[in-house]
N, C-alpha and C positions, 0 to 999 in steps of 0.2 A: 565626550560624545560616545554613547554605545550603538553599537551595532543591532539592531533589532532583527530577530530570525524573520524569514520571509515566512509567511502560512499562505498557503495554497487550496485549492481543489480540484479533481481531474476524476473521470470517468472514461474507464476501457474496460478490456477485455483481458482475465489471467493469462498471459502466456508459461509465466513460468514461477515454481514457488520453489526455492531454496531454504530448504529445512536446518542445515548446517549455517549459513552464513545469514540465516533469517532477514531473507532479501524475498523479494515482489515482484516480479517483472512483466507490466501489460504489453500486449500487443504492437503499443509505439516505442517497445524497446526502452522507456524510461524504467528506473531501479528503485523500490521504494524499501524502509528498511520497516521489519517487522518487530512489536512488543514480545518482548518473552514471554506474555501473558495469553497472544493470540492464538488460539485454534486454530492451530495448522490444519486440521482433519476436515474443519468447515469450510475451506479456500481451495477449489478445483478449477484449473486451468481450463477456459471456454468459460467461465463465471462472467457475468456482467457487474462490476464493482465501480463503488463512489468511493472515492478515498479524500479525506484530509491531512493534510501533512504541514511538517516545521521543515523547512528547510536549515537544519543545525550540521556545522563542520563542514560543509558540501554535502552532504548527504539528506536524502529524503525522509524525514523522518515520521510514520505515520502517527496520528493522533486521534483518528477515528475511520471506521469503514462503516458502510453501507453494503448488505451483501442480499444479491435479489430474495423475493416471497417465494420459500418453499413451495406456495399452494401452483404457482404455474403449471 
């Protein structure tokens, strides 16, 4: 029997981006981990973000964002 990774979705508010440990942290204090591929420079804390994620190792692993319309 294998273990199948959990996949999720949640939508919050950036509290915190961790450029070093390329960790996520919204508003509800949950930790998501960041692709090395991601644009750090496009992810500003107050951002209103959809994330998908793998839950893989215990950790959150994102696998796509949603990030709000520039035009606001």
């Amino acid at each position: 029997i294998s273990t199948a990774a959990f996949a999720g979705q949640t939508e919050g508010l950036i509290k915190e981006i961790d450029k070093d440990t390329l960790t996520l942290t919204l508003d509800d204090g949950k930790s998501y981990k960041l692709n090395a591929e991601t644009d750090l420079e496009a992810l500003k804390p107050g951002m209103d973000i959809v994330i998908a994620y793998d839950e893989t190792n215990g950790e959150n692993v994102i696998t796509d964002m949603q990030l709000p319309d520039s035009t606001e």
